[in-house]
Each structure stands twice: as structure tokens, then as C-alpha cells.
N, C-alpha and C positions, 0 to 999 in steps of 0.2 A: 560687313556681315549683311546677308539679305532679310529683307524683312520678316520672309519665314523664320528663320534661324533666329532672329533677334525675339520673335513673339515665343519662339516653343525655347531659348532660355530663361526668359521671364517666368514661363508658365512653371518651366522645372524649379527654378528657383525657388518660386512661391510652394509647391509642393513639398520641398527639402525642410523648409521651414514650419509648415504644416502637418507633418507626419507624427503627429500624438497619436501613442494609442487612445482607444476608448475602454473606459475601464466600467467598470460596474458599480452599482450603489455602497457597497462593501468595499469596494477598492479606493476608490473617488472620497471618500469618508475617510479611509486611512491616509490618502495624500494629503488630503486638506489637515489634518488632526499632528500630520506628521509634521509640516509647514512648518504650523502654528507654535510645534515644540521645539522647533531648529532655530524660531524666531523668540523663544524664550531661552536658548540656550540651554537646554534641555536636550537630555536624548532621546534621537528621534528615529534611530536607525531604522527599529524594529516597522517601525508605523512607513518608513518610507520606502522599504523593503517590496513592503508587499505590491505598492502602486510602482515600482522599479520592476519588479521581476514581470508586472504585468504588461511592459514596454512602455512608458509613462514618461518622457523625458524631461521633463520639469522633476519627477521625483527622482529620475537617476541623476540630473546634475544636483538637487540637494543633498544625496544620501554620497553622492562622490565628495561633494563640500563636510560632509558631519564625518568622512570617514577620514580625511585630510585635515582635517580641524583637529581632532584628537588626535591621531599620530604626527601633528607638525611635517609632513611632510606628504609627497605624491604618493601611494604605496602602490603597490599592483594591484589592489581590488576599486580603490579610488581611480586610476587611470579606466579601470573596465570600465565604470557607469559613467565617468567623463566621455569616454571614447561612444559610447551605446548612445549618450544622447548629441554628439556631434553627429554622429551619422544620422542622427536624425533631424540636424538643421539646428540644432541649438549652438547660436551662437556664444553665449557663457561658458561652455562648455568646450569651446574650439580657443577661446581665450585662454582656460586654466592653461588646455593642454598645450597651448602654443606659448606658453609662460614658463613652460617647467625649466627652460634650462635658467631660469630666475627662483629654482624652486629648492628646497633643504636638499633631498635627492641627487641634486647635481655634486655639492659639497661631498656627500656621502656615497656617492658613486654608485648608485643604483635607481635610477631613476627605470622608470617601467618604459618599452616602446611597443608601438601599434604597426598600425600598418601604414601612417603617415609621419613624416616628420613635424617636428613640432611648428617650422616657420610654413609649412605645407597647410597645417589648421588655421596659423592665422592667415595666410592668402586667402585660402577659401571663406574667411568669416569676412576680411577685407570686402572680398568680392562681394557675398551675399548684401553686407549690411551697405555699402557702396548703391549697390542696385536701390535696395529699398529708400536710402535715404534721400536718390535720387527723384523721388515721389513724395517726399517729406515726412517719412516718419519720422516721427520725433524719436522713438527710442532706437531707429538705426543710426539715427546723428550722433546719440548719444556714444554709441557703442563705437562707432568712428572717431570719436575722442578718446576710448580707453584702446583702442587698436596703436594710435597716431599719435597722442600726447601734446595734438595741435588743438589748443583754444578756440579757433575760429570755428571747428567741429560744435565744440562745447556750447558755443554763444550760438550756434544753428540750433541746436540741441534745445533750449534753454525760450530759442523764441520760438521758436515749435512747441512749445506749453510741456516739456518733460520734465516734473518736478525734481528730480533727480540733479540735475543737467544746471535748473536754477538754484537749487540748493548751492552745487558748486561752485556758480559764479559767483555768489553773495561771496562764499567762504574766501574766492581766489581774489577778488574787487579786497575783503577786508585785508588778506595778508597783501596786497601791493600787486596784484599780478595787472594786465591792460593797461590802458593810457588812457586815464583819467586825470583830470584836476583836480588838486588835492584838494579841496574845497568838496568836492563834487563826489569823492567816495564813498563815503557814510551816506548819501543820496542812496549811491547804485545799490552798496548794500544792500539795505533795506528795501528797494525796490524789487531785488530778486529776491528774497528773502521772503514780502509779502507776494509775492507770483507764487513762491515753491508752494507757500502755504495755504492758498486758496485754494490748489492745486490739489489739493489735500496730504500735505507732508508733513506731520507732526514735529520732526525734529527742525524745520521752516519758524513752526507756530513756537515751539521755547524759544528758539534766536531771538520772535518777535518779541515775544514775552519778556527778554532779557533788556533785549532795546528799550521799552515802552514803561519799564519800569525805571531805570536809570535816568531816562526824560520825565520822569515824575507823572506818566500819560496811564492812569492807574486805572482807568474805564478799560483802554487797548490791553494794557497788561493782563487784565481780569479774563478779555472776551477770551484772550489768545491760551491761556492755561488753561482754561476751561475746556477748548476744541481740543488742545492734545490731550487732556483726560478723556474726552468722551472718543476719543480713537483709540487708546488702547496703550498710550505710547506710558512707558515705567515714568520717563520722567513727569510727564505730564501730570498723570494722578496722584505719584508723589506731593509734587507742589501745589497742588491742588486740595488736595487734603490737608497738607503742613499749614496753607495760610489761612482753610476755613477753620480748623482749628487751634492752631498755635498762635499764629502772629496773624490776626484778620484785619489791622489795623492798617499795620502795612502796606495793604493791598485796597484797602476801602472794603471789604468782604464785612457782610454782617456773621458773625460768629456761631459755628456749627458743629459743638464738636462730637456731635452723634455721624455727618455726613465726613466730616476729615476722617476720625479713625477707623471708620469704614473701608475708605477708599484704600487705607496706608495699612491697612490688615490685607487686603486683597495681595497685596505688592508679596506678601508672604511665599506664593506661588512662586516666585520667578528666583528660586533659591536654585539651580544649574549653572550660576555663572554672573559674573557683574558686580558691584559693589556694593548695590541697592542693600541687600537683608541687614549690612552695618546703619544702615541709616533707620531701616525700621526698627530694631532691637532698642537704639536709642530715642525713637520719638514716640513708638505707642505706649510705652509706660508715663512720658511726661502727659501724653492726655488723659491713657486710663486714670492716673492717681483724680485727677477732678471731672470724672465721672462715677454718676451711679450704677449700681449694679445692673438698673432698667436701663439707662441707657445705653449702657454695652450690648446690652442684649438687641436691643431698638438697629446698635451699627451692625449686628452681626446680619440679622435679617436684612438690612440693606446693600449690605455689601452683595447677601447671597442673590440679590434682586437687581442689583448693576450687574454681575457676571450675566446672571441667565440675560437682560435686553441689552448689552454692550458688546463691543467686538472683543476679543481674549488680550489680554496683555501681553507687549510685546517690546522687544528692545530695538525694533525697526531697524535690523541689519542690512545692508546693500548687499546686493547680488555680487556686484567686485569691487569689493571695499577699498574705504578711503587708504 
């Protein structure tokens, strides 16, 4: 390939991958609010619709995931917005579709088709995320591990700082995956573990939390609950609340239980899905019973005062799940 030809593929490439609409304050509003409700399990459809029809392909690959999600399978309105945002460079999107014949669909014999075949989407995502990663992105490396299923992708991925990427290496390092010394695994662990998490990956910061408590490191245990509460992550505010006010001893936590029932009243929202609202129905009456009527009132106002200066709660789902 001559230099020209190799510069004006780059440049297209880059384009393909760049090709979002621009949406307006009202639309832009509705993608973000939509997200936010896909990432509480919550329906989102409506909210993701509108930044979908606006040509939006971040929202047409979510509202193709919420419409495949409730029907368990590819349907033909889920293929359209998967298909709307591959053609626009999204590579999540050229994954689903290049996935389907792994998909309920195939079993059921109706799976939807486009104008490409489905090994034809993953080439093309091959190709695009190939180029990129070939410049270090971390999350084209990433995405070269979910095309390829090859590791060595994953640990590119991973020292390129994509929290994602480190998250899974801790997970693959605990269940036995690489060549490690056994001695030496519980090391790496927690070494990706603490990368995912500085990295800002809440579901990183519980693993740590889970580690630092079991080593009895009750200062690390505190810090690391505490940062997945203040991101938004369900589990994180859960235990966060449960130790400042149930068991504070536990944890060394000076005892709060105007700020725990707070937090574990907030959790009330994320009733769309999960197993969380079993765990709150049973813990806010062990705290309300030894509270006063003022101090219910004192968590209500603060909880309404963490929503409004906190990020929204969320059950931190991956784009292509574990």
C-alpha cells in the first residue's frame, strides 16, 4: 500500500468511528438520563429513543441492548439500532451483530439480517479496533480481546491503564488463568485489582474492600467502601451504609446511623432489577427500630442532599458483559 492510500485509510477509519450525531440540549439530556436508567436496570427505552432517532450511536447501541435484554433475544427492531450504530463505527455494535449466530435467534430460527453478514461485522470491527490498537488505545486492545478471546490482547489492554481490561485480569490471575507462581497470584490479583480501581472502577474498589477486610487492613477496607459509595456503585453505598450503621465495629467506622440509613434508603430507587431491594426491606427497619423520629427525618434530608451532589446509582454494567 502507498503511503497515500495508507494515510487516507487511517483518516477514513478515524471518521467511521467518529461519526456521532450532534444532538441538542433536549436530546443530549435524554441520552444521558437514558444511560443512567439502563444502568439501573430500569427502563430506558423511551429516554433512549429519542437521542436514537436523532442519529446518536452510543444511544442506538443502548436502546438495541434494552430492546434484546427484555426480549432475550436479537429481534428485528434490536438488529436496526445495532446495525444504525455499526454503520457508524461503533464497534460494540458490530460485536453484538457479529455474535448473533451465538445468539437465542439462531435456536429460534429467526434471527434478523442486514446488509452484512455477521463474520463480515466482526472483520470490519477486527480491522478498525486492529488499527487503533496499533497506536495504543487501550480500549481498542480491549475490544481485540473480546473479538479474539486471546489474553495477551487483554494484558495489552490492561497495561494501557483500561480499567475494564484490569478488572479482568485480577478476575482471570484469581480463577488460575497465566503463568504465575503460585505464591505469586494473590500478588497479581490485587495488583490489577488496585490499578482497575484507581482507574476509577468501583466494582475494582469492593474486590479491594473484600481483600483488605479479610487481611484484617481495616483503614484500606474503610478507604476503598467508601470510594465505591461516593461513585454511585449499589454495592458500594449498600456497605457503606450497613457498616456505618449496623456493624461499625467491624470495620473501625465511628457509628452513624442517621448517614447509613440514608445511604440504604437511596438504594430504594434501583427497584428495575437486581437483588438489592431484598437486602434493603431487611436492613432499614433493623435501623429505623433505634432511631428517633428526628433522626429519620435528619437521614431523609441527607440522603436528598447526596442524590442532588453525587453521581446517580448504578449497577456498573459492561458494555459486553462478563
Amino acid at each position: 500500500m502507498t503511503l497515500l492510500k495508507s494515510v487516507t485509510a487511517t483518516i477514513l477509519i478515524a471518521l467511521s468511528t467518529c461519526a456521532y450525531a450532534t444532538l441538542n440540549l433536549e436530546q443530549q439530556s435524554a441520552k444521558e438520563r437514558g444511560i443512567v436508567l439502563f444502568k439501573q436496570y430500569k427502563t430506558a427505552e423511551p429516554e433512549l429513543r429519542i437521542a436514537a432517532e436523532a442519529g446518536d450511536a452510543e444511544a442506538q447501541f443502548f436502546l438495541a441492548e434494552e430492546i434484546r435484554q427484555e426480549k432475550q433475544y436479537i429481534t428485528n427492531e434490536a438488529y436496526k439500532w445495532y446495525e444504525a450504530a455499526a454503520n457508524q463505527g461503533d464497534l460494540y455494535s458490530m460485536i453484538r451483530i457479529g455474535r448473533t449466530n451465538n445468539d437465542l435467534c439462531t435456536t429460534m430460527k429467526n434471527c434478523p439480517t442486514g446488509k452484512k453478514e455477521p463474520k463480515e461485522w466482526l472483520a470490519e470491527a477486527t480491522k478498525i479496533a486492529k488499527d487503533k490498537s496499533d497506536h495504543g488505545d487501550a480500549e481498542a486492545l480491549y475490544i481485540m480481546y473480546e473479538l479474539t478471546a486471546e489474553r495477551d490482547w487483554l494484558e495489552k489492554s490492561a497495561l494501557a491503564g483500561d480499567a475494564i481490561a484490569q478488572y479482568r485480569m485480577a478476575i482471570g490471575d484469581r480463577q488460575g488463568e497465566g503463568y504465575i507462581l503460585p505464591w505469586k497470584r494473590q500478588e497479581a490479583v490485587e495488583h490489577w485489582f488496585l490499578l482497575s480501581a484507581k482507574a476509577g472502577n468501583p466494582k475494582a474498589m469492593m474486590q479491594l474492600f473484600g481483600i483488605y477486610r479479610e487481611k484484617n487492613e481495616l483503614e484500606q477496607a474503610r478507604y476503598w467502601v467508601e470510594k465505591a459509595a461516593l461513585k454511585g456503585y449499589e454495592a458500594g453505598v449498600y456497605n457503606y451504609g450497613y457498616f456505618l450503621a449496623v456493624d461499625p465495629e467491624a470495620l473501625g467506622f465511628t457509628e452513624d446511623k442517621v448517614k447509613g440509613y440514608a445511604l440504604i434508603s437511596l438504594l430504594k430507587e434501583l427497584n428495575g432489577g437486581g437483588s438489592i431491594q431484598t437486602d434493603i426491606e431487611e436492613t432499614l427497619p433493623q435501623i429505623a427500630e433505634k432511631m428517633t423520629p428526628t433522626q429519620i427525618q435528619e437521614a431523609e434530608e441527607f440522603a436528598a442532599k447526596w442524590k442532588d451532589t453525587h453521581p446517580p446509582l448504578s449497577f456498573f454494567p459492561e458494555k459486553i458483559g462478563f
